[in-house]
N, C-alpha and C positions, 0 to 999 in steps of 0.2 A: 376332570378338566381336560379341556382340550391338548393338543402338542400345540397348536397354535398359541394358546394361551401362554403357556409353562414359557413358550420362546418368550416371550411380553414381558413376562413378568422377570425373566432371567436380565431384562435392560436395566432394572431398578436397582439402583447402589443402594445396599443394605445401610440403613442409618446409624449402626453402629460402629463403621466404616469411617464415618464424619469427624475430625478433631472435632473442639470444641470452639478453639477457633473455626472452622468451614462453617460452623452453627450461626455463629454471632455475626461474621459477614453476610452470611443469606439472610438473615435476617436484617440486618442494615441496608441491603440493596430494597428487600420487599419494604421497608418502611419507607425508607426516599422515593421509593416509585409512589408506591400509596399515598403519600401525601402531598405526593406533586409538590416535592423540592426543583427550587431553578437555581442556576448559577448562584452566589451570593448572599444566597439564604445561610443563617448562621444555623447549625447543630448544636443539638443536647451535648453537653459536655461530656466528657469520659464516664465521670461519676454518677449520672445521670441516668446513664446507658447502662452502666454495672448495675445497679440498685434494680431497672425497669426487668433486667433479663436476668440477676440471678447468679452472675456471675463475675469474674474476678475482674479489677481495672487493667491486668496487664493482659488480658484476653482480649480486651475489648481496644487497649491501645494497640495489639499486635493486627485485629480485623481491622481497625482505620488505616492503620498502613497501608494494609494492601489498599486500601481502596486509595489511598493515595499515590502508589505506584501504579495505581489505571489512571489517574487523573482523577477523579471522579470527586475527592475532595481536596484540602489543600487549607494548609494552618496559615492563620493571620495573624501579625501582631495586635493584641488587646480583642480582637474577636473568637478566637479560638478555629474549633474546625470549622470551613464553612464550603457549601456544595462549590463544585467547580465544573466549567466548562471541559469534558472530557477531550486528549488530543487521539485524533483517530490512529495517526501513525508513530507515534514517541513510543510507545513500548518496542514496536516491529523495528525501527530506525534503533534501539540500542541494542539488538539481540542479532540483529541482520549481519553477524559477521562472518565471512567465506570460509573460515576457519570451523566453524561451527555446521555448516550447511553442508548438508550430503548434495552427493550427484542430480538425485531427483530431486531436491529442493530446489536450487539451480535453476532446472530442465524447467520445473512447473513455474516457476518467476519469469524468466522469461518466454515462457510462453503465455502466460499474463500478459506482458507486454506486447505481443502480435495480434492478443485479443482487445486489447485496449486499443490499438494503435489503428484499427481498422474502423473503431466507431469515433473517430476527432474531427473528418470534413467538414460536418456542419458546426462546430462548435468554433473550429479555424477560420471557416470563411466568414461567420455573424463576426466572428469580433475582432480579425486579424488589425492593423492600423499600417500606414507609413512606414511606420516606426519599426514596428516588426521585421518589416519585410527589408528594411534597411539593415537591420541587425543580422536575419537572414544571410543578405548578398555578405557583410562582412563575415561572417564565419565561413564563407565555400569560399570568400579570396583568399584566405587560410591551405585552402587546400591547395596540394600542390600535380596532384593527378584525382580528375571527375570520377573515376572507374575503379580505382584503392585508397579506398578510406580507412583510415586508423581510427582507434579504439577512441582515442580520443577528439578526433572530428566526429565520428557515429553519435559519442556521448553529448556532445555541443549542439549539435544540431537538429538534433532529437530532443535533446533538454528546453532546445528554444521554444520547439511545435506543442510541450507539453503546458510552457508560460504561457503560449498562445491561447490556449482552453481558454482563459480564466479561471481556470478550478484549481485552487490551491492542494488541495488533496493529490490531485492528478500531477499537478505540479511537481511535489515533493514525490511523488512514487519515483521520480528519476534519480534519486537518493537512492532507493533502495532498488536499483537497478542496477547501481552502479557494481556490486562484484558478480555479476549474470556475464557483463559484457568481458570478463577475463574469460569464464566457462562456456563462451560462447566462440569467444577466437580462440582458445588455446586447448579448451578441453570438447563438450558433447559430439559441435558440429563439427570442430575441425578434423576432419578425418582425413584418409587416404586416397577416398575415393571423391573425388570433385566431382561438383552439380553445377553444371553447366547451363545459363538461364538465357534464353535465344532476347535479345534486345533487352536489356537490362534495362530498368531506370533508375537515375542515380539521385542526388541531393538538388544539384542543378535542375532537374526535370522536376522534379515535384517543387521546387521553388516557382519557376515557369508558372504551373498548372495552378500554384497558389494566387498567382498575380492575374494568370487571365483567365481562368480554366472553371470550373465547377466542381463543387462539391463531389460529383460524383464521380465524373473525371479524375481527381486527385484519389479516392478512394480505390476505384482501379489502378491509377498508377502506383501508391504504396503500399496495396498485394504484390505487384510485380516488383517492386523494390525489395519487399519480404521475402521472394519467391523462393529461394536459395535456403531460408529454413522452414517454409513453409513443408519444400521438400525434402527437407532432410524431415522433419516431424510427422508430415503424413504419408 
């Protein structure tokens, strides 16, 4: 056998490795895929499940748990289990606590964030309203200097551009940004050595560029609003 191979084959978790629970979930997921379960659809009962695979009901009620800590199902009254709409970020939003998140966890969210935050032009300008952009100017009349912005005007006005998407997902990531911007003013980048960014743009400016400007305009302008950790990162 090849070394190549031997590497390959050293990736395969040994099946004897698997509780008996990790058994009875893989196999709950491959049955729900298989049979093209949709939200709402009701599940074979516990006992159901116990009898088809052989093994114990408190096995098979501890694997629905978990699937119920992914969302994935979810008990009813008088229906029992039945499939559910999974939520994409409810696990990550109960675990996301700073307390728990190393440095580089940190570092790599929000630089998530600068990644994200560079493909929103087109998505800002299809659907920005009035509305928005009125909500905008009240949150920079907030500010009280264009050039130093606090953590929490950063957080507001950032949080609004993310409403703006329409993507609710996107949306709610500003939750789970929220303890990056401590580790952002007070720990990674706040350092000794200042990065100094020739014509800055600030909230103001990309508000501007929002209102008359173009998508691709505004994209330029919030790299250079970025620029300050763009350079401290690359």
């Amino acid at each position: 056998m090849s070394v190549m191979s031997v590497t390959k084959l050293d990736t395969l978790e040994p099946l004897e490795s698997l509780s008996m629970t990790d058994r009875v979930e893989n196999s709950l997921r491959g049955y729900l895929t298989e049979n093209g379960f949709k939200p709402g659809d009701a599940l074979p009962n516990e006992q159901e499940i116990a009898q088809q695979l052989n093994v114990s009901r408190n096995v098979v009620r501890e694997a629905l748990s978990r699937l119920r800590m992914l969302g994935m199902v979810e008990a009813r009254p008088r229906r029992g289990m039945i499939m559910a709409q999974p939520d994409l970020l409810v696990g990550i939003e109960k675990v996301l606590n700073p307390a728990l998140l190393s440095q580089g966890n940190l570092k790599d969210i929000f630089e998530m964030r600068l990644i994200l935050e560079m493909g929103i032009p087109e998505f800002l300008f299809a659907r920005k309203t009035e509305k928005d952009l009125n909500e905008l100017e009240e949150i920079l009349s907030r500010q009280q200097d264009a050039a130093t912005v606090s953590k929490e005007e950063e957080i507001a006005f950032h949080g609004k551009l993310y409403e703006m998407t329409g993507n609710d997902v996107f949306s709610r990531f500003q939750t789970l940004l929220m303890p990056t911007f401590d580790h952002v003013f007070t720990g990674y980048y706040n350092t000794d050595k200042k990065i100094e960014i020739a014509n800055p743009v600030t909230h103001h400016d990309l508000l501007a560029i929002l209102k008359n400007g173009t998508p691709d305009e505004f994209r330029k302008a919030m790299y250079t609003h970025l620029a300050v950790y763009f350079a401290s990162i690359l």
